[in-house]
C-alpha positions in Angstrom: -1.7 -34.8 -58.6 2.3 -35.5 -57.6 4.1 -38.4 -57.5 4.1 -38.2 -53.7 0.5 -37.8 -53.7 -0.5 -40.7 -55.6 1.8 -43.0 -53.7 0.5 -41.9 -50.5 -3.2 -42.9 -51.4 -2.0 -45.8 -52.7 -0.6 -47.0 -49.3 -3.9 -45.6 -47.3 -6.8 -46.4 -49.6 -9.3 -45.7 -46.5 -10.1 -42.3 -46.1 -11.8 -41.0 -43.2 -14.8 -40.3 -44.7 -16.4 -37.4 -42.9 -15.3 -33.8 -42.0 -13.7 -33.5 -38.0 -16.5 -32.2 -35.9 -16.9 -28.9 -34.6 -15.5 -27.6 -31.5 -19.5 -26.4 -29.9 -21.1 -29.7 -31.6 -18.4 -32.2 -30.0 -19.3 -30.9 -26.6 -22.8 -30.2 -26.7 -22.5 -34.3 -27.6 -20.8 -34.7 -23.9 -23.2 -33.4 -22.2 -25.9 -34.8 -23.7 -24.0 -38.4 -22.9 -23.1 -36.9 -19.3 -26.3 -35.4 -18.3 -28.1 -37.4 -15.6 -32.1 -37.5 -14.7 -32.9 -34.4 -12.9 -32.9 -35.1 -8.6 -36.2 -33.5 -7.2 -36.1 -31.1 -4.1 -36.9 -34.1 -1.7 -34.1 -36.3 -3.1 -31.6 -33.3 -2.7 -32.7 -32.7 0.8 -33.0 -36.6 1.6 -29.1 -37.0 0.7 -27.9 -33.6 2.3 -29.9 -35.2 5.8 -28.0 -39.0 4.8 -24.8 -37.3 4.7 -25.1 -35.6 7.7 -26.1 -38.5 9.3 -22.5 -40.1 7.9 -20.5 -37.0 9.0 -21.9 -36.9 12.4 -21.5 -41.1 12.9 -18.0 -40.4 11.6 -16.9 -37.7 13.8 -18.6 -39.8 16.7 -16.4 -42.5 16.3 -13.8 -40.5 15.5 -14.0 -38.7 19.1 -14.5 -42.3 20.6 -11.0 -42.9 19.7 -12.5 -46.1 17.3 -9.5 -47.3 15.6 -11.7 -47.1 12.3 -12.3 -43.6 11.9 -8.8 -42.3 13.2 -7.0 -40.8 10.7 -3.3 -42.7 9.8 -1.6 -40.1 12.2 -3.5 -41.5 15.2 -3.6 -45.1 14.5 -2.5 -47.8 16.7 -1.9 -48.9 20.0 1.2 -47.5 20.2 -0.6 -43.9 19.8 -3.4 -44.9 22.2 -0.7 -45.5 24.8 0.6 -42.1 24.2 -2.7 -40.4 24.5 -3.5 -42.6 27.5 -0.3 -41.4 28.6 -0.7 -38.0 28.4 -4.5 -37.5 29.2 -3.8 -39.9 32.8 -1.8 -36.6 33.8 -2.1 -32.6 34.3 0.0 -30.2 32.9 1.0 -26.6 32.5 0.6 -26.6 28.9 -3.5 -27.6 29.0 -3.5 -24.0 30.2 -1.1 -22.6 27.6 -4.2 -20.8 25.5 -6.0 -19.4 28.7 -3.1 -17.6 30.2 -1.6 -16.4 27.4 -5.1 -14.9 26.5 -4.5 -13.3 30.3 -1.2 -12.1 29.8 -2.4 -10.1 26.2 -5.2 -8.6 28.8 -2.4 -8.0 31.2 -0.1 -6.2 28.0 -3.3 -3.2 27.9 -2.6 -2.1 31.5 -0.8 1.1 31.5 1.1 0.4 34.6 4.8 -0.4 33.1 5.4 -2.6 36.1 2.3 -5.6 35.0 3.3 -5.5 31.8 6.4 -6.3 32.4 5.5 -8.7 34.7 3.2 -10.3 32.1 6.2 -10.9 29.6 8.0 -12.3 32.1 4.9 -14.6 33.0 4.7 -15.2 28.9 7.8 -16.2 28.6 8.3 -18.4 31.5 5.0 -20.7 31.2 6.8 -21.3 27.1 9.9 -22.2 28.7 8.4 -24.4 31.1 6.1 -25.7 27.8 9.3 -26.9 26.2 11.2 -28.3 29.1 8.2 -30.3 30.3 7.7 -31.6 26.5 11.6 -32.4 26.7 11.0 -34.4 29.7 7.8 -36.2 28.7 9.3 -36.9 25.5 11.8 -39.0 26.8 9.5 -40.2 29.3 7.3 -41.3 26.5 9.9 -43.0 24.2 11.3 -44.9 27.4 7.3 -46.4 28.7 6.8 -47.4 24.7 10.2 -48.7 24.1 9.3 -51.4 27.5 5.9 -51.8 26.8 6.1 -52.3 22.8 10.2 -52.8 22.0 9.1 -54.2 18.2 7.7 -50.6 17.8 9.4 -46.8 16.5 9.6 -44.2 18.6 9.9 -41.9 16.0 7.5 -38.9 16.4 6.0 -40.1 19.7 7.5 -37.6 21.9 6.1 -34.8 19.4 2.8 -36.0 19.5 3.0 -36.6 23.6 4.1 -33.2 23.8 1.5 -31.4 21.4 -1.4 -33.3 22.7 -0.2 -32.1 26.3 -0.1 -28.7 25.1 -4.4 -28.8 24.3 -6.9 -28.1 26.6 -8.3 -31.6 27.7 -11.6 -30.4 26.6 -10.9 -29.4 23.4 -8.6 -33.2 22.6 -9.3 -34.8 19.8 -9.7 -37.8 19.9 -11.5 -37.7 23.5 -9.2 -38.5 26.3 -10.0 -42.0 27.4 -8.6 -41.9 30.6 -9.5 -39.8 33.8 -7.1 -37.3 35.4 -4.9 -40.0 38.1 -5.9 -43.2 36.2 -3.4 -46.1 36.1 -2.4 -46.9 32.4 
């Protein structure tokens, strides 16, 4: 033995004593510790049927407009007046998806003259799109700024806009109001 040897035993009498386990023995020791007692067939199906249950009481709620179950984006009164807002009136832009859909059909006629005529139709219902969500942007920032003047604005007029761009049937979360309701 060195010099350097025996001094370090000397400083670190405890050894450790056994040899470092094997790689295959350390985790076949895991799972032993992590296995769990076997679920039967009934129990598997009886929580797949509970969760279910949870998912379908969630999205419930969740179409309700229940504060609980709305996700952080649609939270608030602030964003309940702005879908209020918006689903209180029609727009152009519920029927965005429909008529573009018609204007693709309208693209496969072979008469020059339609298609042409559909582009035009294309790109006039997106202008219209964006000037109307300029317009009830502003309207929007102006109806919350008087009704809650401690609350942002910021983002509002972007949500306004998008939700008007949905079909009403396919909003989520359910419109609350009826077309020519009263806020």
């Amino acid at each position: 033995m060195t010099k350097s040897a025996d001094k370090s035993s000397e400083q670190n009498p405890e050894k450790k004593g056994k040899a470092t386990p094997k790689r295959k023995d350390a985790v076949a020791k895991t799972k032993i510790n992590s296995i769990t007692s076997p679920v039967s067939k009934a129990d598997r199906a009886k929580n797949r049927e509970s969760q279910k249950l949870a998912r379908a009481e969630a999205r419930a709620a969740y179409m309700r407009g229940d504060q609980s179950a709305l996700p952080m984006r649609d939270r608030g009164p602030v964003k309940k007046f702005v879908r209020d807002y918006i689903d209180s009136r029609r727009s152009l832009g519920e029927y965005f998806l429909p008529l573009m859909v018609f204007v693709l059909l309208l693209t496969m006629v072979p008469s020059v003259e339609i298609r042409f005529l559909a582009i035009v139709l294309m790109y006039s219902a997106m202008g219209y799109s964006i000037i109307y969500g300029v317009f009830v942007g502003r309207r929007i920032k102006k109806l919350v700024t008087e009704k809650f003047p401690e609350e942002s604005t910021k983002g509002l007029a972007l949500y306004g806009w998008l939700r008007s761009t949905q079909m009403r049937r396919l909003r989520a979360p359910a419109p609350q109001k009826k077309l020519g309701e009263s806020l």
